[in-house]
ZAMARGU-4260 file (C-alpha; in steps of 0.2 Angstrom, whole numbers, plus 5000, padded with zeros to 4 digits):
<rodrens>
0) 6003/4628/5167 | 5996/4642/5158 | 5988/4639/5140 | 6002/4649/5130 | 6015/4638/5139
5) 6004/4622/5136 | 6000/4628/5117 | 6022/4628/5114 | 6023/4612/5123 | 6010/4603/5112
10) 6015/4611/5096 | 6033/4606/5097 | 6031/4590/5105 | 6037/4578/5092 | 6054/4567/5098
15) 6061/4550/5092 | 6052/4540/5107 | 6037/4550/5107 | 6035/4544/5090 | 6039/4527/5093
20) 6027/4524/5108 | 6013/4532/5097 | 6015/4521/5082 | 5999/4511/5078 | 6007/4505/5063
25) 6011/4487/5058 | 6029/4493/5049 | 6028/4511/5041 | 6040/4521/5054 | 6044/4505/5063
30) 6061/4509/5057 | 6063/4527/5060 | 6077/4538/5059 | 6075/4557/5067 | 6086/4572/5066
35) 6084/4589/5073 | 6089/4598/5055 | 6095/4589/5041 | 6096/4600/5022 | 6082/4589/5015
40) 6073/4571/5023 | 6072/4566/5004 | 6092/4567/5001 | 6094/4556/5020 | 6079/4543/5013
45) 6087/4539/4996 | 6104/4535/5003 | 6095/4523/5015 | 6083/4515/5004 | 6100/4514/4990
50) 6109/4505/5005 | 6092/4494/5009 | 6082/4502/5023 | 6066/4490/5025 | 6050/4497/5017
55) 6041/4508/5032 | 6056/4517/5035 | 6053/4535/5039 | 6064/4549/5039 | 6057/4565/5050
60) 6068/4581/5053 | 6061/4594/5064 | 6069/4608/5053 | 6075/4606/5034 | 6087/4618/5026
65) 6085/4613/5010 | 6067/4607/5007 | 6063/4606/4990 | 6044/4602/4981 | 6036/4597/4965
70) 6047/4603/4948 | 6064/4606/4957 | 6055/4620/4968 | 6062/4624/4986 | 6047/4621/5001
75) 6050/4633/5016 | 6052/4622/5029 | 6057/4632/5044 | 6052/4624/5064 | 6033/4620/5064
80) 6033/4610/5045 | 6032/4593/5047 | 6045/4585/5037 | 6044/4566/5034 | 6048/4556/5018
85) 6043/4536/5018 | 6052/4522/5010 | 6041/4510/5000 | 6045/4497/4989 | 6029/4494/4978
90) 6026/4483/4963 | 6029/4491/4944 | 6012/4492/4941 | 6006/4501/4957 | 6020/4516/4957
95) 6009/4530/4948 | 5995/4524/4961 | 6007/4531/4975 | 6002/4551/4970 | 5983/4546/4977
100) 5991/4537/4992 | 6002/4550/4998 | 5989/4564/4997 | 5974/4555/5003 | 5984/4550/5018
105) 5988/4569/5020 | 5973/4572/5017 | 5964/4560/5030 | 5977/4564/5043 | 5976/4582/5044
110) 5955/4579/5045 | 5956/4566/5059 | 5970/4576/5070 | 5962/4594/5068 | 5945/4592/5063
115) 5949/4604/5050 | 5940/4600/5031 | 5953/4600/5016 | 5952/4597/4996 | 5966/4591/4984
120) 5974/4598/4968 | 5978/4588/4958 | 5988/4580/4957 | 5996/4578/4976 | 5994/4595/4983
125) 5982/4598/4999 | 5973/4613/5003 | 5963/4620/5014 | 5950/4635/5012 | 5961/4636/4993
130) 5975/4638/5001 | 5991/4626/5000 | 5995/4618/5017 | 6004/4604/5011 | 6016/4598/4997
135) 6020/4579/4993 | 6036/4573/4982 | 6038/4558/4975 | 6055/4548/4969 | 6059/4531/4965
140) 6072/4522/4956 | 6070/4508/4944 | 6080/4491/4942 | 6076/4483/4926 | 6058/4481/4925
145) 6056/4482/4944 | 6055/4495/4957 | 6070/4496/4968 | 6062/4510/4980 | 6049/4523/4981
150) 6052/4538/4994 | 6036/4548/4998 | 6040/4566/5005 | 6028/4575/5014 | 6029/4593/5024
155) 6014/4598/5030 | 6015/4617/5038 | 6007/4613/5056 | 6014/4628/5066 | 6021/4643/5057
160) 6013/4659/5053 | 6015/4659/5032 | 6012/4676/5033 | 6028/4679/5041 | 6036/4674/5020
165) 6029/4685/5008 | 6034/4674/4995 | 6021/4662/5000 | 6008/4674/5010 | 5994/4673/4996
170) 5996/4656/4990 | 5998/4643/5009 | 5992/4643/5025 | 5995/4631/5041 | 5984/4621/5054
175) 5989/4633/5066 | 5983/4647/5056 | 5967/4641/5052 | 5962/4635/5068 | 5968/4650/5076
180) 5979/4638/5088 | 5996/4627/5090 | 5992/4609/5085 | 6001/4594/5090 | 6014/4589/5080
185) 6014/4572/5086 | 5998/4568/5083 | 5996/4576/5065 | 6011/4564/5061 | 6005/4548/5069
190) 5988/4551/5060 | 5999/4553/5043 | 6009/4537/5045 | 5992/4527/5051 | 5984/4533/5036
195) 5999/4530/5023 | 6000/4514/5029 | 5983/4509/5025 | 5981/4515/5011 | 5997/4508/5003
200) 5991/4491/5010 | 5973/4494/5001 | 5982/4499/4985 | 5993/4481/4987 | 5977/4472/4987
205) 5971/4483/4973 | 5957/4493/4980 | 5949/4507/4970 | 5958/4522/4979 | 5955/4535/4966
210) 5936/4535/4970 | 5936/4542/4988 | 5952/4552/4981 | 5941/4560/4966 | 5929/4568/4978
215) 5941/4574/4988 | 5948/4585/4970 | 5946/4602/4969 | 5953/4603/4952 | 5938/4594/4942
220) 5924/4603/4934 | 5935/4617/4931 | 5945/4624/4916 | 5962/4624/4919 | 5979/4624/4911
225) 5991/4610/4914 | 6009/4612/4911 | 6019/4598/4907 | 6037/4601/4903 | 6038/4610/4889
230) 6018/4603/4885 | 6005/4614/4890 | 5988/4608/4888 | 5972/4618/4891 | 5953/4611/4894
235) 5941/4606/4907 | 5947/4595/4920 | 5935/4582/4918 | 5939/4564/4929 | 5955/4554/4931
240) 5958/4538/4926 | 5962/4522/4941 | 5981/4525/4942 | 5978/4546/4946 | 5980/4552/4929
245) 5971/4568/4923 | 5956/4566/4909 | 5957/4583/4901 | 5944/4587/4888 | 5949/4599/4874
250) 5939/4614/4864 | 5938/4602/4850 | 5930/4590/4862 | 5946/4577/4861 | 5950/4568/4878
255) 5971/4569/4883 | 5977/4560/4898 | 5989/4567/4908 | 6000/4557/4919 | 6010/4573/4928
260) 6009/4589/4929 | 6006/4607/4936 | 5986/4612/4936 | 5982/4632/4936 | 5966/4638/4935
265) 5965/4645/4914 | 5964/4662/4914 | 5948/4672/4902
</rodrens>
């Protein structure tokens, strides 16, 4: 087989039982429910985690036609962005904590499946060489003082040419691109799901995630501005707190925490 043919074959080789027999998970995509092209792996989790998909469950979908990201934006998700969202089911106190999950397992799984060294920016994008290459959305719904589900949604651009969308040209990338290949879309996934599993585990038993996950934050020791809503905040980006909150020092030297929000670099 020649290498171009062999390069296709490996970058689209993600199925339902390939995924399955590549599992090394104890439950997260145990239960796995895969489509070809659905309008959004998010809209299909919610109604399954509403009608009481176990935790683990994973909805992948080789194409989405109606992605969306952070802050009601739409992700470009066209064949060769890995599209999964994961059902969890945490305690109260741990939700905010699932922002550092998601995107230190993102972060871990593209590292170990490529080789390739990425940053985070804060609070649940990943980067590589400053460039986006992929976006993490979280939901969750709340009964009484409890959670009663938590999707994580995660597209990760493995093999499309972003250049091919001017819209996004300047500002992502993908694994292909920067390794000057196609990558395994199997394998990027399977590291994910390892990863988010273990890390979810950690966070059960309470381990100090955010400290491997601060290093790994290419925001702090910068000056930024941090909208919020309507709040805009401006100052240096100087830690975060255990749960993944942003520690923004003011001009006047005052400390804000910032629980959400979107971080661009201030401008002079």
């Amino acid at each position: 087989m020649g290498k171009e043919h062999e390069s296709q074959r490996m970058g689209k080789d993600l199925s339902q039982d390939a995924i399955i027999q590549g599992l090394n998970t104890q439950f997260v995509g145990r239960n796995l429910l895969y489509y070809p092209t659905v309008s959004s792996t998010m809209d299909i989790a919610r109604k399954a985690a509403i009608e009481g998909a176990s935790e683990g469950t994973i909805v992948v979908a080789e194409e989405q036609t109606e992605g969306r990201a952070r802050i009601g934006r739409s992700w470009i998700s066209p064949p060769g962005v890995i599209a999964v969202s994961v059902i969890l089911r945490p305690e109260m106190s741990r939700l905010l904590r699932l922002a550092i999950v998601s995107s230190l397992a993102t972060s871990r799984g593209i590292e170990k499946a490529t080789g390739l060294k990425t940053t985070i920016k804060w609070p649940n994008d990943v980067l590589i060489n400053g460039k986006k290459v992929s976006g993490i959305l979280t939901e969750s719904a709340l009964r009484g003082q409890s959670v009663d589900w938590a999707i994580i949604g995660v597209g990760i651009n493995a093999n499309f040419d972003p250049k091919s969308f001017p819209e996004i040209a300047d500002i992502a990338t993908s694994l292909s691109a920067e390794l000057g290949r196609e990558v395994s879309q199997l394998k990027v996934l399977l590291h994910l799901l390892y990863e988010m599993e273990q890390l979810y585990l950690a966070l059960r038993r309470d381990e100090p995630l955010h400290e491997e996950w601060q290093e790994r934050l290419e925001t702090l020791g910068k000056m930024v501005q941090v909208t919020s809503g309507t709040q805009v905040e401006e100052g240096y980006a100087d830690s975060v707190d255990s749960d993944g909150s942003l520690l923004l020092r003011r001009s006047d030297g005052s400390l804000t925490r910032i629980i959400a929000g979107e971080v661009t670099l201030r401008a002079y």
